[in-house]
C-alpha positions, -999 to +999 in steps of 0.1 A: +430-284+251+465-301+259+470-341+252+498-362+262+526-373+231+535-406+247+566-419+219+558-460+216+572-485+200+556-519+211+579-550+212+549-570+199+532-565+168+500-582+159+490-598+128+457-612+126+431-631+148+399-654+147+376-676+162+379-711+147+345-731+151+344-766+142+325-780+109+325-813+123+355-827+096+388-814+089+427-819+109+443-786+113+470-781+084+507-796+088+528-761+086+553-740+098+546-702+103+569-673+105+551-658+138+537-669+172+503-680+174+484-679+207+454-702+208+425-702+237+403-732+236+368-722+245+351-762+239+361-792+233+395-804+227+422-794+202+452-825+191+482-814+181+521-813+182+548-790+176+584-806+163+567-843+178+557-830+210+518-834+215+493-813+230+458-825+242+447-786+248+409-790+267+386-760+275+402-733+294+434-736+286+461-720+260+485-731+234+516-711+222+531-719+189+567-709+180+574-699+147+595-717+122+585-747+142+560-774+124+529-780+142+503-801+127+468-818+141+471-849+155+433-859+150+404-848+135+385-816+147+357-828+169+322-814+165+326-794+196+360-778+192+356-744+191+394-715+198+405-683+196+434-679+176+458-647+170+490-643+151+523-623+166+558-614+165+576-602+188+606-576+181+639-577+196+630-555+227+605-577+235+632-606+238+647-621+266+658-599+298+661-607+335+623-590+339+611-610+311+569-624+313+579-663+314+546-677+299+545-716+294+537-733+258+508-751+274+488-729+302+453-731+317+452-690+331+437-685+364+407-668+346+398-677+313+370-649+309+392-624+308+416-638+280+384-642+265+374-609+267+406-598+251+406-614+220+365-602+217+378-571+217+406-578+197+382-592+172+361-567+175+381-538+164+396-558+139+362-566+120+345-533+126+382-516+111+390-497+143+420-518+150+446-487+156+487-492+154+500-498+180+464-517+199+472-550+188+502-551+200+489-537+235+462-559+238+485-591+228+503-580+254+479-582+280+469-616+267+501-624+275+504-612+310+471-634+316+489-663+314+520-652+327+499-643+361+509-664+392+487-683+401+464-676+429+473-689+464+461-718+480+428-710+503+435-727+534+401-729+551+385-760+539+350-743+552+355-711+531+368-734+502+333-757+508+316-729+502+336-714+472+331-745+456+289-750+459+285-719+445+306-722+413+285-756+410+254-742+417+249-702+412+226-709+384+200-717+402+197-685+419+214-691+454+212-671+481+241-672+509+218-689+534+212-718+508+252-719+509+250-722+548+221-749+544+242-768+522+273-769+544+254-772+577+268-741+595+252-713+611+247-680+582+267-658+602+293-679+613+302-689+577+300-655+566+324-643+590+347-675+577+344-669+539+352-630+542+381-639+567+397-659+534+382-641+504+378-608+509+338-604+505+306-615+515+288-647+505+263-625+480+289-608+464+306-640+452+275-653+443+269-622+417+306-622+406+297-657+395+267-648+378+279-617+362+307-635+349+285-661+333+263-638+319+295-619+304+306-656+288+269-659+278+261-621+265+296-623+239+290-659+226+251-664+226+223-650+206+204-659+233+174-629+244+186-613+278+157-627+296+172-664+288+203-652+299+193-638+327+173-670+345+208-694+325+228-670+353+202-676+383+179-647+380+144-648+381+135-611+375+156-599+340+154-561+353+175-572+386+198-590+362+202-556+342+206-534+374+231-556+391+250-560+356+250-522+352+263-518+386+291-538+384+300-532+346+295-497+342+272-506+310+239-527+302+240-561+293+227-548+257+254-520+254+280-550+263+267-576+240+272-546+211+306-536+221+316-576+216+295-588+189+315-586+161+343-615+154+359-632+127+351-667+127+363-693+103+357-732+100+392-740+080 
């Protein structure tokens, strides 16, 4: 059988990662590191300043620390701080350059799931052992682009924005498209024909994105059985929760749970 000898030498090399979960006490320590650090809030809020300038880094968003700069906590970890945290350097080819990623110190990425998803399986690999050279750097990488992403346009139909909008507040409660059109006070097909002229898909489909991106968020940092889950995300039957899952993930919510369940989490 023939395979493919690609030669690679990443610009970015990756150290070591975690997920810090608050004990309640404690200031993050007053230090100065000899690599970046990449940090992805996932509750509460993290205080803290680099060389005097302060952060206030809520849910959702991202902090990059330089190295050889001192950062420090400016307050006392809450009880609901939770981040992701991962350690890198970054070699010389990775520097500069007219097609350099510009990524900005303090970021809130268009979709926070997926940065989440990469340092699961950053996290993962890195617990079970299977962390191979060369991965960490690749998957720090694509961390990076993330929040180097532009950021999406501006929907200009306020309708098709209306709509956007009641489902993000209200998929969990198992929504159908004509509760959307109920809500809004238009006529099912004519706001059908509105929200795929400005996103692309149909009222039921960005209902189940929703919910299959909650119950990703849900299936990686709960212990939660699938059936709680499932009715958390807005389904009343668990075995349409699976089959809709499977459809769009390629895997069961059990085999996805298994493939990010392990991660390094630390309290200091």
């Amino acid at each position: 059988m023939k395979t493919l000898a690609i030669p690679f030498s990443p610009p970015l090399q990756a150290h070591n990662a975690g997920l810090f979960v608050s004990p309640g006490y404690g200031i993050h320590p007053d230090r100065v590191i000899s690599t970046y650090e990449l940090i992805l809030v996932r509750s509460g809020t993290l205080q803290m300043e680099e060389e005097g300038v302060a952060f206030a880094v809520n849910a959702g968003e991202t902090l990059l620390l330089w190295p050889g700069l001192r950062h420090r906590g400016t307050r006392d970890y809450a009880r609901d701080l939770s981040f992701y945290w991962i350690h890198f350097e970054m070699g010389r080819s990775g520097r500069g350059g007219r097609e350099a990623l510009r990524v900005a110190q303090h970021a809130r990425p268009g979709l926070p799931v997926r940065l989440a998803e990469l340092f699961h399986r950053f996290l993962d690999d890195q617990e079970g052992g299977n962390l191979l050279p060369g991965q960490g750097g690749l998957l720090v990488g694509l961390m990076l682009l993330e929040l180097g992403r532009p950021a999406a346009p501006v929907r200009g139909d306020s309708l098709a924005a209306r709509a956007e909008q009641f489902i993000a507040a209200h998929f969990g409660r198992g929504i159908h498209a004509g509760d959307v059109a109920t809500a809004l006070g238009r006529h099912p097909d004519y706001l059908a024909r509105v929200f795929r002229g400005v996103f692309g898909c149909t009222l039921s489909d960005a209902i189940h994105r929703r919910q299959i991106a909650e119950a990703r968020a849900l299936l990686r940092e709960s212990p939660a059985p699938l059936e709680e889950i499932a009715r958390a995300c807005g389904f009343a039957e668990s075995r349409y929760f699976r089959e809709l899952f499977f459809q769009r993930e390629g895997m069961s919510p059990r085999a996805y749970r298994q493939l990010y369940m392990r991660q390094h989490i630390n309290t200091r």
